[in-house]
C-alpha positions in Angstrom: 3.0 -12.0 45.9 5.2 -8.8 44.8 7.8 -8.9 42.2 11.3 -7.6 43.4 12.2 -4.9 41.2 16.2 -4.7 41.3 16.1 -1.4 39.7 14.1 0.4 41.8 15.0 -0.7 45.3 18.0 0.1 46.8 20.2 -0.9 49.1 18.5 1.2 52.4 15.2 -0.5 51.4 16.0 -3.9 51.7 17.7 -3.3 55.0 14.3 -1.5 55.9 13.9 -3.4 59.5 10.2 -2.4 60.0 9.2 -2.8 56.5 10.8 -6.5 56.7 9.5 -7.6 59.6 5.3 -6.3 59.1 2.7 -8.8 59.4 1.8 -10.3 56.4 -1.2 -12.6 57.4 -1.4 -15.8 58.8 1.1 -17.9 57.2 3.6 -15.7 58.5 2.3 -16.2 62.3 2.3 -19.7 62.0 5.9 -20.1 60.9 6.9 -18.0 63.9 4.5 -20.6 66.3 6.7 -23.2 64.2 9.8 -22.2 64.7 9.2 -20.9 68.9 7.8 -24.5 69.0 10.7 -26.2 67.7 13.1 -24.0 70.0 11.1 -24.9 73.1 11.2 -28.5 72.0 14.8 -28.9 72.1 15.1 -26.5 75.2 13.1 -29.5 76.6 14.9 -32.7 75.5 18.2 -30.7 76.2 17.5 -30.3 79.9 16.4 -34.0 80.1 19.3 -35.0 79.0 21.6 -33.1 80.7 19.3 -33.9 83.9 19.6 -37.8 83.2 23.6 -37.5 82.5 23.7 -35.7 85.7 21.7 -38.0 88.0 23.5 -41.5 86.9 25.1 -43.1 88.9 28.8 -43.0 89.2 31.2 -46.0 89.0 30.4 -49.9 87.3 26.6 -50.7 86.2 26.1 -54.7 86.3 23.4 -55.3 84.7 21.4 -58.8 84.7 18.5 -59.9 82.2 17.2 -62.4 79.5 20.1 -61.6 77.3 23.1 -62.1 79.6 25.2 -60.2 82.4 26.4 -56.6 81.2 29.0 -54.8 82.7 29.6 -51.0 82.0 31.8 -48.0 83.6 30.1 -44.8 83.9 
């Protein structure tokens, strides 16, 4: 791994886009499948829930089971 040198690298050089951004082996490509992984992930569970907020029903839910009667306004 290279040592930063203060000194000798100015300001233009570390704003250097194509220097910064050059393919430095395969850790580097897997972070970015991390990361594009994680963003499609919550793409995903965002549009199911929107999707499931969207589709319920409006109004009272009465709901009936082992543990009692439940009523709930939407």
């Amino acid at each position: 791994m290279p040592e930063w040198d203060a000194a000798r690298i100015g300001v233009p050089d570390l704003l250097d886009l194509p220097a910064a951004c050059r393919y430095d082996g395969p850790m580097k490509q897997n972070t970015l499948y991390l990361i594009i992984g994680a963003l499609a992930v919550a793409v995903i569970a965002l549009g199911v829930y929107i999707f499931r907020e969207e589709t319920k029903p409006k109004g009272v839910e009465l709901r009936i089971d082992e543990t009692g009667i439940s009523v709930q306004e939407n």
